[in-house]
N, CA and C of each residue as an Amber inpcrd file, in Angstrom:
protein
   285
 212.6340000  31.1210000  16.6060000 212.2050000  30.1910000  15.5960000
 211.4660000  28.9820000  16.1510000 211.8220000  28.3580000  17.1470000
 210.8610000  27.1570000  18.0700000 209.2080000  28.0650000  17.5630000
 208.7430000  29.1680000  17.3740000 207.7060000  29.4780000  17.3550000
 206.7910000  28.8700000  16.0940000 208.5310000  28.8940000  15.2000000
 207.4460000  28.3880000  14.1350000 207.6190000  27.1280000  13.6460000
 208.3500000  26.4330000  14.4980000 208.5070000  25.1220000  14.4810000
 207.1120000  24.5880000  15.4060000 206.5450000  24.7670000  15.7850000
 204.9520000  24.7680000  16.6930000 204.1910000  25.2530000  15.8150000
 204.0670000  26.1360000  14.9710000 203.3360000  26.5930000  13.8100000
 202.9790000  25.6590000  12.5310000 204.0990000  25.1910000  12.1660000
 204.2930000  24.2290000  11.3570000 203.7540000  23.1710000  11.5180000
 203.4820000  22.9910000  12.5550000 203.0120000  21.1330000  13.0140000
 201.2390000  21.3330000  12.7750000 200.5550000  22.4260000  12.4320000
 199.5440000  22.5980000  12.6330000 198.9490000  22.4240000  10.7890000
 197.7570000  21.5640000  10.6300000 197.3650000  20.8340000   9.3550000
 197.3920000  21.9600000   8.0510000 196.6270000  22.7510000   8.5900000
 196.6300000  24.1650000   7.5950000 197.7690000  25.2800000   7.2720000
 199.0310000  25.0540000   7.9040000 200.1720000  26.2780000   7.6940000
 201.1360000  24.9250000   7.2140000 201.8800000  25.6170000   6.4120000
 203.5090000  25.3390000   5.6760000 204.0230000  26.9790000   6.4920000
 205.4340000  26.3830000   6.8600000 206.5160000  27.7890000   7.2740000
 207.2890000  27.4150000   6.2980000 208.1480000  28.1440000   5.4990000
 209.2280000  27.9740000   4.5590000 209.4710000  29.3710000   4.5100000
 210.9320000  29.2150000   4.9460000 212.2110000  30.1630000   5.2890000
 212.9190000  30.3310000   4.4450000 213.1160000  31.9640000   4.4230000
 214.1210000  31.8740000   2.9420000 215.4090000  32.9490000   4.0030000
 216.3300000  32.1900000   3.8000000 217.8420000  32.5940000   4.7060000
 218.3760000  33.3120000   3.0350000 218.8400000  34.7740000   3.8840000
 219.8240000  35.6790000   2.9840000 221.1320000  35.6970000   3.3510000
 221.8760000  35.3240000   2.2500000 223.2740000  36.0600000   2.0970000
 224.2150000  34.8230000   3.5860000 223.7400000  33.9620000   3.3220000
 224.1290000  33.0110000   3.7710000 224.6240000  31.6690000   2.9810000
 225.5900000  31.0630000   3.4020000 225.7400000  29.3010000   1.8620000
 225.1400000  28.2210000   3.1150000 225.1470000  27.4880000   2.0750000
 223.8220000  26.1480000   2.4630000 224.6680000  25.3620000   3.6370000
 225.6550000  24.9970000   3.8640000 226.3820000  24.3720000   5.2240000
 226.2590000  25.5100000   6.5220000 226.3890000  26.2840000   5.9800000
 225.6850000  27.4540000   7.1820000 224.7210000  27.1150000   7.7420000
 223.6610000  27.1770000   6.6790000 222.1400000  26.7750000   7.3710000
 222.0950000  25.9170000   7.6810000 222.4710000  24.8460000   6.4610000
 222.1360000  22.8550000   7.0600000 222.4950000  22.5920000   8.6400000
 224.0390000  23.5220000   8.8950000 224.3080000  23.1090000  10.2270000
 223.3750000  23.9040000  11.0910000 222.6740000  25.0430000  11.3310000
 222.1240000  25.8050000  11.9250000 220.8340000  24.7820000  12.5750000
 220.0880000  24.3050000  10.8580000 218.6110000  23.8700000  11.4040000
 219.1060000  22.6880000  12.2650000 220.0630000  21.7330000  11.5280000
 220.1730000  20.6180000  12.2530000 220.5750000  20.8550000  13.7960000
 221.5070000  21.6210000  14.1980000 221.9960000  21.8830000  15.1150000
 220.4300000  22.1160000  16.7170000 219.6990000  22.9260000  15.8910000
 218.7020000  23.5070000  16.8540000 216.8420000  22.6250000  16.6090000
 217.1970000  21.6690000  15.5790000 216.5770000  20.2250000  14.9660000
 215.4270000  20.9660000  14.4190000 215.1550000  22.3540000  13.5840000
 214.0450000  22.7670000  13.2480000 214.0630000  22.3050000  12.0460000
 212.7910000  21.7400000  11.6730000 212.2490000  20.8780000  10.2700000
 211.7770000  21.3640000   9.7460000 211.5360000  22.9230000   8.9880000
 210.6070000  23.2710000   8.1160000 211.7290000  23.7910000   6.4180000
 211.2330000  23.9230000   5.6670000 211.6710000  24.2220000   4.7440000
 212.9410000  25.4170000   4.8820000 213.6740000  25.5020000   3.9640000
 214.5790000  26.5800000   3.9820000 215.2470000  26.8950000   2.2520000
 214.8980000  28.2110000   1.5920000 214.9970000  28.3710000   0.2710000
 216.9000000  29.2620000   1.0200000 217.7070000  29.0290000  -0.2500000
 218.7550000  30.4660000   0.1100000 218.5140000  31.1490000  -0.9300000
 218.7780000  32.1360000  -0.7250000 219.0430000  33.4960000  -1.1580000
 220.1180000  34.1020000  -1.1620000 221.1740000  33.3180000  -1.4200000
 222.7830000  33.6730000  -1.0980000 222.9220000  34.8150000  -1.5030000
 222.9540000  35.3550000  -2.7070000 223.2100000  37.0290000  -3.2710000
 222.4140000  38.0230000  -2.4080000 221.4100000  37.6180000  -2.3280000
 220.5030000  38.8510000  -1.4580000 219.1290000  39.1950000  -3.0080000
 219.5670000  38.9540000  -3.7510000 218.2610000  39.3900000  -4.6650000
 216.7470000  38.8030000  -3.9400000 216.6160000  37.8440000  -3.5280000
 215.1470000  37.8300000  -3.1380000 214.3570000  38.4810000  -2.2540000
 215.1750000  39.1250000  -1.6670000 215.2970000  39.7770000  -0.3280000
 214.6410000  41.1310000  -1.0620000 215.3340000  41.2980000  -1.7520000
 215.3870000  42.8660000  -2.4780000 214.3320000  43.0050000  -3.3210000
 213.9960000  41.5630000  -4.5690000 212.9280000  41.7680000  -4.6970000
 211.3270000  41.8520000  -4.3880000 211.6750000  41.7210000  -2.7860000
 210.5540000  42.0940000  -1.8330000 210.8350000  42.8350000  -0.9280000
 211.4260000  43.6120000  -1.5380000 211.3170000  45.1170000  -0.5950000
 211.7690000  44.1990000   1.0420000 212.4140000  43.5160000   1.1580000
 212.7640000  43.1340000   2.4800000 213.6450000  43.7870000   3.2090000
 213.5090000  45.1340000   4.3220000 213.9590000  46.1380000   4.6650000
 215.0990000  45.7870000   6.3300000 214.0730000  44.6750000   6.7280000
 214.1230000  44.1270000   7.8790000 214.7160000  42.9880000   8.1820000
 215.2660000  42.3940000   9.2060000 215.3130000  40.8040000   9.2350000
 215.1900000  40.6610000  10.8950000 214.2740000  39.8210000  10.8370000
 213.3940000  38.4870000  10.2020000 212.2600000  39.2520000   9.4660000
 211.7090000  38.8410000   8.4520000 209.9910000  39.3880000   7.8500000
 208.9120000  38.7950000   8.1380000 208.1500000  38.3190000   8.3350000
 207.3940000  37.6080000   8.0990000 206.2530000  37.6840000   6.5830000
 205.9670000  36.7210000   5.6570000 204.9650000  36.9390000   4.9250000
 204.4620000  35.9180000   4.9200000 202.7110000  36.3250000   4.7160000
 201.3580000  35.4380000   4.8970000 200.8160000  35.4000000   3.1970000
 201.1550000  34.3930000   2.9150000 200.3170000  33.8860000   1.6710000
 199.7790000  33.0310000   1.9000000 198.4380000  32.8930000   1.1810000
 197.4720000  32.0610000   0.9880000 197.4870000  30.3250000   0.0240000
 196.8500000  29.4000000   0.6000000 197.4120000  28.4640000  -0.4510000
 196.9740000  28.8640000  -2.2100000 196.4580000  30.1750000  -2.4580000
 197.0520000  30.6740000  -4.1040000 197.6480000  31.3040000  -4.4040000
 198.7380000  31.0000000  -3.2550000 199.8550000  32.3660000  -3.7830000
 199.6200000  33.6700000  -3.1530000 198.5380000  34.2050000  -2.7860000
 198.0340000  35.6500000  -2.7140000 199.0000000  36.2460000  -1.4390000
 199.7240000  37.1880000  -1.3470000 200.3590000  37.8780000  -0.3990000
 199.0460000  38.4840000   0.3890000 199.0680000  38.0390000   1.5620000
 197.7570000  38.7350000   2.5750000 198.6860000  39.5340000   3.6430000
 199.9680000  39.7590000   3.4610000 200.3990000  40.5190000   4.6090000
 201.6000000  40.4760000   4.7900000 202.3260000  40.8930000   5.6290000
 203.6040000  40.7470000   6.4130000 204.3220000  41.9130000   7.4110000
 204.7820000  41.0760000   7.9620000 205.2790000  41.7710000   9.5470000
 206.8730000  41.9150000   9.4370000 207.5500000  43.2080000   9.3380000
 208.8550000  43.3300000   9.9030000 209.3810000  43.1390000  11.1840000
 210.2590000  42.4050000  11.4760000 210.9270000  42.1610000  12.6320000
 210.5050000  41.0260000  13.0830000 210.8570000  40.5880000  14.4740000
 210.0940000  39.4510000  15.2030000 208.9180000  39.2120000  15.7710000
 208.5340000  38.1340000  15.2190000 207.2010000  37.6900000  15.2670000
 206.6410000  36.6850000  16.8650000 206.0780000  37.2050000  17.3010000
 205.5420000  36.1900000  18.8830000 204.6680000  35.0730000  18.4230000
 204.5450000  33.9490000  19.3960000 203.7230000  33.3880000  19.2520000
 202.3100000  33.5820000  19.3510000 202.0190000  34.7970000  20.1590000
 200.4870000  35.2580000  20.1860000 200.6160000  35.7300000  19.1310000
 201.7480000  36.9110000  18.5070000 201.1070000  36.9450000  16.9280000
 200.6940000  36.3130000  15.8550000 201.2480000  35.3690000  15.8860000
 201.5320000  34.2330000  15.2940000 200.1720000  34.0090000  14.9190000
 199.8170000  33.7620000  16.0010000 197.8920000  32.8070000  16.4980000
 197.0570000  33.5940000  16.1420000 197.1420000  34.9320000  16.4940000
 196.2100000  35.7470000  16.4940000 196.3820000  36.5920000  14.9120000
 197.2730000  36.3780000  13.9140000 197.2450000  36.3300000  12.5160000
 196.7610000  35.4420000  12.1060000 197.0660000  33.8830000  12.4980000
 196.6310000  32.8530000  11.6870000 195.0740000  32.5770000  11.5480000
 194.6030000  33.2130000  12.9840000 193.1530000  32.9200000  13.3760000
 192.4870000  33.8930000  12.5450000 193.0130000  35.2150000  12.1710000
 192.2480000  36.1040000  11.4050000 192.0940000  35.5750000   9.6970000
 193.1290000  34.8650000   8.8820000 193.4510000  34.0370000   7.9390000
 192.1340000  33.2500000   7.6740000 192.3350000  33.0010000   8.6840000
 191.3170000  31.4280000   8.7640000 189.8240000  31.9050000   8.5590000
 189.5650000  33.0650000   9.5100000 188.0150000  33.2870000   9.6070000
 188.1930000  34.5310000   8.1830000 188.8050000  34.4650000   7.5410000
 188.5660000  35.4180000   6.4020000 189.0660000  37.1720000   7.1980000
 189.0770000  37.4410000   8.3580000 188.9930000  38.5320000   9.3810000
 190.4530000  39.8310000   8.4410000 191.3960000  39.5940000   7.8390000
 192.5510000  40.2340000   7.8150000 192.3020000  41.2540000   7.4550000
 192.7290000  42.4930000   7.8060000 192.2640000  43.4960000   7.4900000
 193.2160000  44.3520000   6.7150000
């Protein structure tokens, strides 16, 4: 997660995390604990999860600032992926 705490700091990306099947002192202590600052939705039941086909954990998904789903990655995400998704985003490139 430090990956996307470096992600985040950058003018054009929001990261916002949605934690499953977890309660909120769980997380609160988690982010604080490891001092990551980006958003965090719960999903305590697991329905959001489900209503995106979320098969995997961690996911990653790439929306656009209109909402538009442009993608997503099961499992863990690198920081070269990271870059080398965001850079395709940017130049329109995603395929």
């Amino acid at each position: 997660m430090p990956d996307l705490v470096n992600i985040n700091q950058e003018e054009d990306v929001v990261v916002l995390a949605v934690n499953v099947r977890e309660d909120k002192k769980t997380v609160t202590d988690y982010m604080d604990e490891h001092q990551y600052d980006f958003e965090v939705i719960l999903d305590e039941d697991g329905s959001f999860a489900s209503e995106f086909y979320v098969a995997s954990f961690p996911t990653s998904f790439f929306i656009d600032e209109e909402g538009i789903l442009l993608g997503s990655v099961p499992g863990m995400v690198t920081a070269e992926m990271l870059d080398e998704i965001i850079l395709k985003i940017r130049n329109d490139e995603l395929e």
